[in-house]
MARMARGU-994133 format. One record per residue (C-alpha): residue number from 1; residue in three letters; x, y, z. Coordinates in Angstrom, 3 decimals, padded with zeros to 6 digits. Example, Ala and Ser with C-alpha at 12.3 -4.5 7.8 and 13.67 -1.06 7.14 Angstrom:
% MARMARGU-994133
 num residuo     east    north       up
   1     ALA  012.300 -004.500  007.800
   2     SER  013.670 -001.060  007.140
***
This chain:
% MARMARGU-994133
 num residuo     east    north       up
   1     UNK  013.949  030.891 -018.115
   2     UNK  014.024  027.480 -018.547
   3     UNK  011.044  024.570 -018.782
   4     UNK  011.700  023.620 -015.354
   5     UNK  012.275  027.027 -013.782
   6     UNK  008.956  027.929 -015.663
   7     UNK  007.054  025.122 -013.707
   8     UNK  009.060  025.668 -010.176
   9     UNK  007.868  028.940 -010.670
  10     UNK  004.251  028.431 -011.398
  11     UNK  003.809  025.984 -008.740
  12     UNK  005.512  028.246 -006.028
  13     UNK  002.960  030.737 -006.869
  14     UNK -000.135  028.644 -006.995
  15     UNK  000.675  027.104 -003.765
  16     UNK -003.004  028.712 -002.180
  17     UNK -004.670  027.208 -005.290
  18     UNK -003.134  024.041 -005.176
  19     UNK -004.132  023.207 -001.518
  20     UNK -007.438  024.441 -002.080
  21     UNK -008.515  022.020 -004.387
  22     UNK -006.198  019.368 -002.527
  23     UNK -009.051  020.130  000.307
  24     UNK -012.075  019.368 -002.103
  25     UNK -010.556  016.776 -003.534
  26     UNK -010.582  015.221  000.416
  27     UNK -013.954  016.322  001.008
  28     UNK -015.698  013.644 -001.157
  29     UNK -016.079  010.530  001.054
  30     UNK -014.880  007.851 -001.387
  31     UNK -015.049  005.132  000.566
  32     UNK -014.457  001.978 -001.924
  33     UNK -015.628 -000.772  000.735
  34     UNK -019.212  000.487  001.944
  35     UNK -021.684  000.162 -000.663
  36     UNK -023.017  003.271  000.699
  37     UNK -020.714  005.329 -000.449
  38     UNK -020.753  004.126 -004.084
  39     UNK -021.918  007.039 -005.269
  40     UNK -019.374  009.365 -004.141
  41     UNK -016.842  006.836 -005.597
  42     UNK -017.781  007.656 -008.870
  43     UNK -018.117  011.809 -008.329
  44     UNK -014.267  011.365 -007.092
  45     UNK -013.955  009.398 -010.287
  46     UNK -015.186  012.251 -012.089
  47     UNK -013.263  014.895 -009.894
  48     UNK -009.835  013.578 -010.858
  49     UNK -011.177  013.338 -014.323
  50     UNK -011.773  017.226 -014.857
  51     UNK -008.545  018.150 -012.765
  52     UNK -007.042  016.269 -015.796
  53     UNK -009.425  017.414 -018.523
  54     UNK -008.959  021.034 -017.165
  55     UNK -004.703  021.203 -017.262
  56     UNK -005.095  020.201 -020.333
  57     UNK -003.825  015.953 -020.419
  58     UNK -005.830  014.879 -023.383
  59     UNK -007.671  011.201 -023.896
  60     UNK -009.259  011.763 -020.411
  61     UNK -011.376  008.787 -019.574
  62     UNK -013.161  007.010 -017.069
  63     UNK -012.768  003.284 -017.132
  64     UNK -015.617  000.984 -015.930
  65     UNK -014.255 -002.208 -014.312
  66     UNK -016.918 -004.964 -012.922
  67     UNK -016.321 -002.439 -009.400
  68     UNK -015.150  000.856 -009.002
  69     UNK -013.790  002.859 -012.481
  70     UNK -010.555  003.662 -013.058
  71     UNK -009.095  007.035 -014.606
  72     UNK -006.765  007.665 -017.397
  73     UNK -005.474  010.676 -019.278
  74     UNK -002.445  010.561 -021.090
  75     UNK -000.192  013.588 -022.964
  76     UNK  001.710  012.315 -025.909
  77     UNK  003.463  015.193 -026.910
  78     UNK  007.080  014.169 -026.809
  79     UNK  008.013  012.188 -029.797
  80     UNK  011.618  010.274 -028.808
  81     UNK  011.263  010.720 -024.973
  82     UNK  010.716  008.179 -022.245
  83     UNK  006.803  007.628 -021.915
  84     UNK  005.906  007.490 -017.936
  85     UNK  002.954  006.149 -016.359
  86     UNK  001.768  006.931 -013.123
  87     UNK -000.079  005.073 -010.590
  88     UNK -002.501  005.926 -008.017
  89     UNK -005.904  005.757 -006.043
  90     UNK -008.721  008.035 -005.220
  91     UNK -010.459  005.520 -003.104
  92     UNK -010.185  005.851  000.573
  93     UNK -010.075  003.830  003.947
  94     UNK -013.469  003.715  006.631
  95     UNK -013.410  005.860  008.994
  96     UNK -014.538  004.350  012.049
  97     UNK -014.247  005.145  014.732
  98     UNK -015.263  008.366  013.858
  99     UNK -015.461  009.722  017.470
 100     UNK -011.731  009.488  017.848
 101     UNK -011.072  011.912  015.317
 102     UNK -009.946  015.536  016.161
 103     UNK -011.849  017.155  013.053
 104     UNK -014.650  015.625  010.991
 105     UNK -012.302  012.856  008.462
 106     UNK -013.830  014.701  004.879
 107     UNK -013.942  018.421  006.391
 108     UNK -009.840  019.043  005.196
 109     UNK -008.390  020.902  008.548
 110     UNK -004.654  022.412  009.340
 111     UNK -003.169  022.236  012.359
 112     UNK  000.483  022.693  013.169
 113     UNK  001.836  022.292  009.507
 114     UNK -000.339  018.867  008.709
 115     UNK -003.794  018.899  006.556
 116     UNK -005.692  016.192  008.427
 117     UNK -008.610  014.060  006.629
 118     UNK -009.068  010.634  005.336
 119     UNK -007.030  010.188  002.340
 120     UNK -004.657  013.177  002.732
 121     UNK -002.060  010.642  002.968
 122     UNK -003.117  007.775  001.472
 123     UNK -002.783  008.048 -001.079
 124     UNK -005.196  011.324 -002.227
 125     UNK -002.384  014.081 -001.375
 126     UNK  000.307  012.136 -002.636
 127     UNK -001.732  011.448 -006.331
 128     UNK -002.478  014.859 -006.085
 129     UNK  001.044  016.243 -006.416
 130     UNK  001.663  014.217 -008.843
 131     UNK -001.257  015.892 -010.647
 132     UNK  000.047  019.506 -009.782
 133     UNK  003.355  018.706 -011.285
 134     UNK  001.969  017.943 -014.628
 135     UNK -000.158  020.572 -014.386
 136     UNK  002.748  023.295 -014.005
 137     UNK  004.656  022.091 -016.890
 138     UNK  001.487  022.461 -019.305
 139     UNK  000.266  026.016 -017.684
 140     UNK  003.617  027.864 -017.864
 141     UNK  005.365  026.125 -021.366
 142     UNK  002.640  023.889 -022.651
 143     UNK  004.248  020.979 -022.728
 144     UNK  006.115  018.470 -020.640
 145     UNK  009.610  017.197 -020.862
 146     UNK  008.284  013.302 -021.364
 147     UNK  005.482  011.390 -022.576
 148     UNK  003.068  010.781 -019.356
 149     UNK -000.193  008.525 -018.672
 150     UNK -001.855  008.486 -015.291
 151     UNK -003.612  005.843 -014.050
 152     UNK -005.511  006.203 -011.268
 153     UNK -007.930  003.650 -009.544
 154     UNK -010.735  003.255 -006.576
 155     UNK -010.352  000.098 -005.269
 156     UNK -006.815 -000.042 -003.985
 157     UNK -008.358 -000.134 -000.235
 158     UNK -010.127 -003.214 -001.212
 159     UNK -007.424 -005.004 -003.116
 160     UNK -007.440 -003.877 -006.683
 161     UNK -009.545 -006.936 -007.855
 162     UNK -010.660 -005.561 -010.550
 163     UNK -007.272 -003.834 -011.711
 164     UNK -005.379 -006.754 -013.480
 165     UNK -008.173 -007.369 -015.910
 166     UNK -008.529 -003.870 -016.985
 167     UNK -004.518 -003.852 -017.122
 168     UNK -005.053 -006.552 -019.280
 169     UNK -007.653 -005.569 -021.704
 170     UNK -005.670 -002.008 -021.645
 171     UNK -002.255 -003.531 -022.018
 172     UNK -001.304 -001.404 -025.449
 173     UNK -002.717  002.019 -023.914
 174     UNK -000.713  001.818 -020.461
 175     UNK  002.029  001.007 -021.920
 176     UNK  005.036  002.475 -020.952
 177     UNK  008.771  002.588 -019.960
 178     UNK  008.698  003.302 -016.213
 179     UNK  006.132  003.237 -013.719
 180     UNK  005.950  006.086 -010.985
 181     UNK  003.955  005.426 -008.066
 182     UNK  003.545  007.571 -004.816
 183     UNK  001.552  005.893 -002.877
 184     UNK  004.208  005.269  000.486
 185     UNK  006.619  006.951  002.975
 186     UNK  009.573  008.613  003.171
 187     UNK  012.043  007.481  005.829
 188     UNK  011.847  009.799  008.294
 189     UNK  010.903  013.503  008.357
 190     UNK  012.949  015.604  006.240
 191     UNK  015.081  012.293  004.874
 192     UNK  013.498  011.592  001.293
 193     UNK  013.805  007.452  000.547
 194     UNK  013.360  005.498 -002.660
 195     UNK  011.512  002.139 -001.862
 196     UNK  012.829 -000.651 -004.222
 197     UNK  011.326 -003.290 -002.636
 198     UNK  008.194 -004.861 -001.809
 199     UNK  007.016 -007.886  000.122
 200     UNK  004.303 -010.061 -001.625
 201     UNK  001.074 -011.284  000.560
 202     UNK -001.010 -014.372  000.763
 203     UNK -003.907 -014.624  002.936
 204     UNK -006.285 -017.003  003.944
 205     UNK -009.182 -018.165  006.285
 206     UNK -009.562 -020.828  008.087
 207     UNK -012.544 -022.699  009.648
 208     UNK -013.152 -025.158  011.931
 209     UNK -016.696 -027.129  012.290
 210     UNK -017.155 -029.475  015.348
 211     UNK -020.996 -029.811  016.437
 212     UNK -023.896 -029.185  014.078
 213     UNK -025.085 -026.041  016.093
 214     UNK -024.007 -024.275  019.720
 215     UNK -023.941 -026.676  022.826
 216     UNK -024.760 -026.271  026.452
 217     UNK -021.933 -026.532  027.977
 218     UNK -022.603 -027.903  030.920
 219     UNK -024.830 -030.454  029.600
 220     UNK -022.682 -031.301  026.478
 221     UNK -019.087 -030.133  027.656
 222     UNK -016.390 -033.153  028.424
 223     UNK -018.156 -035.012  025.297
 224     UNK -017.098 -033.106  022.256
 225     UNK -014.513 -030.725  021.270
 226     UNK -014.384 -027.252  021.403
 227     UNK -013.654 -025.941  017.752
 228     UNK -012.046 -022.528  019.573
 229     UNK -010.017 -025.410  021.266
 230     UNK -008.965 -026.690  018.551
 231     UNK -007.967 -023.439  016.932
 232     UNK -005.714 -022.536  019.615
 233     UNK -003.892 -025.264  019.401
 234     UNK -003.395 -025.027  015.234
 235     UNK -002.368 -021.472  015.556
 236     UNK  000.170 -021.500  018.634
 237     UNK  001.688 -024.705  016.290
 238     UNK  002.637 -021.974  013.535
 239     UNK  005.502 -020.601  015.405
 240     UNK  008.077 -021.654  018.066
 241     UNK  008.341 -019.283  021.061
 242     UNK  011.494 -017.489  018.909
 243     UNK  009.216 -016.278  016.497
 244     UNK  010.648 -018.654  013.838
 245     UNK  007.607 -020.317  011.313
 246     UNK  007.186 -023.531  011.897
 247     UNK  005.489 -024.595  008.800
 248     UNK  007.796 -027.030  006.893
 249     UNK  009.245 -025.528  003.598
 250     UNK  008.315 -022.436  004.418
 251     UNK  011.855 -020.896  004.115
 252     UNK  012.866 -023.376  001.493
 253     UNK  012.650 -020.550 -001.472
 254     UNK  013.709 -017.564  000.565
 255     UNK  016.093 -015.733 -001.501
 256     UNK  018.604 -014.168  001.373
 257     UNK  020.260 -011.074  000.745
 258     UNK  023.773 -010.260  000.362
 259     UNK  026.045 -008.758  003.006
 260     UNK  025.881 -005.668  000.528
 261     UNK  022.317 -005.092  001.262
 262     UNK  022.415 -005.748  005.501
 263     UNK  025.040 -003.098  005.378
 264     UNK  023.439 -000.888  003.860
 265     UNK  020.286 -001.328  005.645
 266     UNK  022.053 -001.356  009.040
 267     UNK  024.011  002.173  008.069
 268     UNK  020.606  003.512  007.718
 269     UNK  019.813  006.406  010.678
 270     UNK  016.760  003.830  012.825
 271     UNK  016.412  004.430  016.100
 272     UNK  015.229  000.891  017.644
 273     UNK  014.446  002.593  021.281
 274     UNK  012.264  005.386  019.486
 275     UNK  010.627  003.094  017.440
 276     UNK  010.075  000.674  020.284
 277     UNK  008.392  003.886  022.526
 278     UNK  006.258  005.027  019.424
 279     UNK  004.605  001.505  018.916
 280     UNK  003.878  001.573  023.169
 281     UNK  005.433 -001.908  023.896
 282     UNK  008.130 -003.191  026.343
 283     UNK  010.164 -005.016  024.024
 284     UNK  010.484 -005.976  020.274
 285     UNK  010.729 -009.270  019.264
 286     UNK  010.988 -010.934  016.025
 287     UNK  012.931 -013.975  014.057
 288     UNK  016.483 -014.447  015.829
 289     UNK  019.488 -013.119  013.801
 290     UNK  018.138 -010.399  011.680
 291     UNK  018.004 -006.564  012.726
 292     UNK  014.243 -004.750  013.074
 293     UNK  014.684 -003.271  009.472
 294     UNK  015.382 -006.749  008.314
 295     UNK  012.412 -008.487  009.622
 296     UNK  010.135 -005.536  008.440
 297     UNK  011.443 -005.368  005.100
 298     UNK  013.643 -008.587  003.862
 299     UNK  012.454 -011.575  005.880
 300     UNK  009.016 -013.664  005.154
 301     UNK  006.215 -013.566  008.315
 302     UNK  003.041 -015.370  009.110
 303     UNK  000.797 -013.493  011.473
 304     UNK -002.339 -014.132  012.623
 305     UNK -004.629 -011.225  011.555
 306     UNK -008.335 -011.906  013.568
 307     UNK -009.816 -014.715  015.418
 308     UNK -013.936 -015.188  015.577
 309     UNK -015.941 -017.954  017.944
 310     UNK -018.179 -018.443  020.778
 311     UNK -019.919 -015.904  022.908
 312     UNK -017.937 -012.838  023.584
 313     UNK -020.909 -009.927  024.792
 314     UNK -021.955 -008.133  027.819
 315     UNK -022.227 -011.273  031.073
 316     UNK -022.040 -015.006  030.624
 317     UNK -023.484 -017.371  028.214
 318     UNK -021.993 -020.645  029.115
 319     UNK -021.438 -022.277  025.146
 320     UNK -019.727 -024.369  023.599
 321     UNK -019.379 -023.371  019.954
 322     UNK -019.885 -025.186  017.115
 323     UNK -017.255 -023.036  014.638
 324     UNK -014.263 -021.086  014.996
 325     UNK -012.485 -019.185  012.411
 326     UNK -009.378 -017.255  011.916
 327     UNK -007.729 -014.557  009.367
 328     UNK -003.990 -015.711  008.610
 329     UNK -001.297 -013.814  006.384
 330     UNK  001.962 -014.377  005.100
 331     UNK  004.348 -011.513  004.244
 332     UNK  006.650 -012.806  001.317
 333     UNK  010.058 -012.335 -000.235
 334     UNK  011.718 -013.165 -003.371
 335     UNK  011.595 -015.624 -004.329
 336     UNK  008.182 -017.094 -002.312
 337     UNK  004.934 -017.740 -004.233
 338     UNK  001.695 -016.882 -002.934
 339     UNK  000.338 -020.289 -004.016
 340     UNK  003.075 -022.814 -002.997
 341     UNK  003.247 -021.146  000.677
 342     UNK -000.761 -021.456  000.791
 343     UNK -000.292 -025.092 -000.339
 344     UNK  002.402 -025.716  002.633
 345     UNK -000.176 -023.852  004.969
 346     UNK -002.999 -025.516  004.336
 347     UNK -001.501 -028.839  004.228
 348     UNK  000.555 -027.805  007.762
 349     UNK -002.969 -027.247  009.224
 350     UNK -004.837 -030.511  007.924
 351     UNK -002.237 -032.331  008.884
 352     UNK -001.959 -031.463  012.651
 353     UNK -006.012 -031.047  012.561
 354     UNK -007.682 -033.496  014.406
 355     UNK -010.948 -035.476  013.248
 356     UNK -012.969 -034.208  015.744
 357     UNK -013.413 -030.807  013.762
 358     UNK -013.780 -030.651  010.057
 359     UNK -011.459 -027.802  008.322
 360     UNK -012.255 -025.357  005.323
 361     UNK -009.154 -023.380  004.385
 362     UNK -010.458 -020.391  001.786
 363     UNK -007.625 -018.383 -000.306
 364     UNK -008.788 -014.438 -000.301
 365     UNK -006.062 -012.828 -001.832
 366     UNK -002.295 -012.800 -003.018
 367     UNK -000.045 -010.736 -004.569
 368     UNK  004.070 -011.468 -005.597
 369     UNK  007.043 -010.001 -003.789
 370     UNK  008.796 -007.496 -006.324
 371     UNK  012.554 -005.197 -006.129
 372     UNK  013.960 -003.242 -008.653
 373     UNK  017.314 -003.011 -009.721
 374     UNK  018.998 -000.322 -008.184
 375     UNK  021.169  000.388 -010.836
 376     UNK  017.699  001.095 -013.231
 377     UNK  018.323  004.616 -014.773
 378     UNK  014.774  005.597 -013.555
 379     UNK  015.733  005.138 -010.323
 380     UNK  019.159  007.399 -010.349
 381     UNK  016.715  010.079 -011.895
 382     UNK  014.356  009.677 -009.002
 383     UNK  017.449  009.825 -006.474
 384     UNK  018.560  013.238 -008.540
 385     UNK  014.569  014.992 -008.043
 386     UNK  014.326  013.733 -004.738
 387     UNK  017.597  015.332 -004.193
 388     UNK  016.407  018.785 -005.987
 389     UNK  013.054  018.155 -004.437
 390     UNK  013.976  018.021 -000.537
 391     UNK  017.602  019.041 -000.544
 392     UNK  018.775  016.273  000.566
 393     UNK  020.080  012.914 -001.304
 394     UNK  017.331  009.984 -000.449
 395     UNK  018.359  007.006  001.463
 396     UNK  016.903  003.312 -000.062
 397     UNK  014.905  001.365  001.226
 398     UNK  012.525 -001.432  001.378
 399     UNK  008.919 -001.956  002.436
 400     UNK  007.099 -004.407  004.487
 401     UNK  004.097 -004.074  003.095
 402     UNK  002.280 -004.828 -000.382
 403     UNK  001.347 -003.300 -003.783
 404     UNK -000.023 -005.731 -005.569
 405     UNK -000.032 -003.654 -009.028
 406     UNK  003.459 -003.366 -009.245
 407     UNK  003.574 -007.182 -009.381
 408     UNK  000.849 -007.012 -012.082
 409     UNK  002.530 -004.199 -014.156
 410     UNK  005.990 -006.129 -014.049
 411     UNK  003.888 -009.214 -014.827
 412     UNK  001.437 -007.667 -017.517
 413     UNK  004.069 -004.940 -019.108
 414     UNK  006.924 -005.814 -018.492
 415     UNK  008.213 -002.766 -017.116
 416     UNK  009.889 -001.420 -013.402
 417     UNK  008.103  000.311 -010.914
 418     UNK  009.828  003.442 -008.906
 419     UNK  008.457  003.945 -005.718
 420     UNK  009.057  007.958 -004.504
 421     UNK  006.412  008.318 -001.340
 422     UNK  005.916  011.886  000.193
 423     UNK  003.779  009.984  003.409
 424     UNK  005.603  009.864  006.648
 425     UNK  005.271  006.271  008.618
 426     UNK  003.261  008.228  011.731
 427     UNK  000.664  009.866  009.234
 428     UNK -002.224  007.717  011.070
 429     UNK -002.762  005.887  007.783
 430     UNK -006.140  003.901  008.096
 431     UNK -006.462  005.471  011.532
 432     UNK -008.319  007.895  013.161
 433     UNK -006.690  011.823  012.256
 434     UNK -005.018  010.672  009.125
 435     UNK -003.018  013.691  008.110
 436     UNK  000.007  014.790  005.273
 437     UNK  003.093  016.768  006.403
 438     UNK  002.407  020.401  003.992
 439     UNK  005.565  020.568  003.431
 440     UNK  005.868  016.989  001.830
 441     UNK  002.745  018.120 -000.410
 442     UNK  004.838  020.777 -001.887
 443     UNK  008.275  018.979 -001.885
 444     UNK  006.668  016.314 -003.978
 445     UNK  005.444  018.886 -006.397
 446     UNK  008.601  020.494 -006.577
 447     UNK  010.534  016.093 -006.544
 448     UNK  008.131  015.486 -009.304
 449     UNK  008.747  018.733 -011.757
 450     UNK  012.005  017.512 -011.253
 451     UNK  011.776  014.092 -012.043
 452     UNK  010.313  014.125 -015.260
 453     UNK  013.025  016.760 -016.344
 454     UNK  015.282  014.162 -014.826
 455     UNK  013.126  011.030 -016.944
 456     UNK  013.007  013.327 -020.234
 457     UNK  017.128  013.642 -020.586
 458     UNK  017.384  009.689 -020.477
 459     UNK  016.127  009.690 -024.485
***
């Protein structure tokens, strides 16, 4: 029997095992965002760190940052062969609002074929196949086919902050050839994907100042302006009534795709209507001359994200406010940069701002658009497990959303990230009844046995 028919094997027959401690792994409320929960941060920390000490991945260690540690374990024991590292997080959305959940979010529950909880999606269930995979190799032959590091971190859900400095300091121990991160979805249910690309983010806040406190405003309305007003007016000005940006240069560095790509994305099996339905509205709408997949994936947005002003409880206060503020975000594409689109924002805003309000425009976070070549061998090997994995060859896609590590690992060691997610896009991610298909769980076991058989014949 072979390595890999060894490890198929063992993890076929530890399935009962395996979900167990997937369940107590969910049970530990590590909420990264509520100080409250701090504690329980660090005993997750310190879960994933025996599950690694246990199967026997040696240099196990828990790495303080200036927030939540990281984890790291790394197995060596392939001299010649490609050296993986693998990404990840313990840490875990809020739940509120708890009363709209079916089952308690950190008591693990199965119903029809899902295991519902916080974090059995994102991205706990999905780090912890990757975790059972290593750990079949090294309990049925005792060693694994490359040379593998894991990573894994607890502040994901609050923006990695602390991540690229530890990357930093720990640039000669992560190093490595490939990055492997499961932390996404497939395409649809039973159609395995490879996610090549990502779209950067930049976000900001914005606030407007008009009186020194709250005004009557029947006594002091007429006379001065309304900062919530005045914030209308800003925002509508970001967009035309087509959904196109309206910010100048925004579009100047937008690196357009070639008629290769569209086709491929528009071969791709997306059903608009369904889609439509399953988000509850009467009609999509989005920048003119680009498909749905294309503005999700491959085109730049700006979206307004949360507005905050004046009186808004239970009856009538009649006030005229003396701030406003608002949450903005931009979605980015090669080849955008977080800094030079906050620069055209913010000057955008001051510029159409009128005197009568004073402006503060505060930078919270950003993060680089990345792809990876398509033609990288780690990616053939990951369309090959996938393939072995789910039976079925995986389609390629992008996403619309943001990892900001793989941007920092690109940036920081120069190496590709592969992006193989075992989520589907209706597991209720950051929502009430969060759950992870079973039989993704156990096809990403079997993907990932596969795929560093796959990553070990590259040497």
């Amino acid at each position: 029997m072979t390595a890999i028919d060894s490890a198929l094997s063992m993890a076929d027959s530890a399935r009962t095992r395996f979900l167990d401690e997937l369940k107590a792994f969910l049970r530990i409320p590590s909420v990264s965002t509520e100080s409250r929960y701090a504690a329980e941060v660090r005993r997750c920390a310190e879960f994933v760190a025996a599950d690694l000490q246990r199967m026997g991945m040696e240099r196990v260690a828990i790495l303080p940052t200036a927030g939540h540690p990281c984890v790291y374990a790394e197995w060596l024991g392939a001299p010649g062969r490609p050296t993986v590292l693998v990404y990840g997080h313990y840490d875990v959305q809020p739940v509120d609002p708890e009363n709209l959940w079916t089952s308690p979010p950190f008591e693990p529950t199965e119903r029809d074929g899902y295991l519902y909880a916080r974090g059995a999606s994102d991205d706990k269930g999905q780090v912890h196949a990757h975790l059972k995979a290593a750990e079949a190799y090294l309990a049925s032959s005792g060693r694994l086919p490359i040379n593998l590091k894991f990573i894994i971190e607890g502040e994901e859900e609050i923006g990695s902050e602390h991540l690229p400095a530890l990357i930093r300091a720990e640039r000669t121990r992560l190093q490595a050839d490939v990055v492997v991160i499961s932390d996404g979805a497939m395409f649809a249910r039973g159609l395995p994907a490879i996610c090549y690309g990502l779209r950067g983010l930049a976000y900001w806040q914005i606030d407007l100042v008009g009186p020194r406190s709250d005004l009557h405003s029947g006594v002091y309305g007429g006379a001065v302006a309304n900062p919530i007003e005045v914030l209308a007016h800003l925002l509508a000005a970001l967009k035309d009534d087509r959904g196109r940006i309206q910010v100048p240069g925004f579009y100047d560095d937008v690196r357009e795709i070639s008629a290769e790509e569209r086709a491929r994305i528009a071969r791709l099996p997306f059903d608009e209507e369904a889609f439509r339905r399953e988000l509850g509205v009467a009609e999509l709408f989005g920048e003119e001359g680009y498909s749905t997949l294309e503005r999700r994936w491959v085109r730049p947005t700006l979206e307004i994200n949360g507005i905050v002003g004046g009186f808004t409880g239970e009856g009538s206060k009649t006030v005229l406010p003396s701030r406003a503020a608002a949450k903005l975000s931009s979605r980015l594409v090669p080849d955008q940069d977080p800094e030079r689109i906050g620069d055209l924002v913010e000057a955008y805003l001051r510029r159409l701002c009128p005197p009568t309000v004073s402006l503060t425009f505060t930078r919270l976070a950003a993060a680089q658009p990345v792809v990876t070549p398509l033609d990288h061998p780690a990616v053939r090997a990951a369309e090959r497990a996938l393939e072995h994995g789910f039976g079925r060859s995986p389609v390629y896609i992008r996403e619309g959303g943001t990892i900001p590590v793989v941007a920092t690992f690109a940036a920081e060691l120069g190496i590709p990230s592969v992006l193989v997610g075992f989520g589907l896009n209706d597991d209720h991610l950051h929502a009430p009844d969060e759950r992870f298909l079973l039989e993704n769980y156990f096809g990403g076991i079997r993907t990932l046995i596969w795929l560093w058989a796959e990553l070990g014949g590259l040497a």
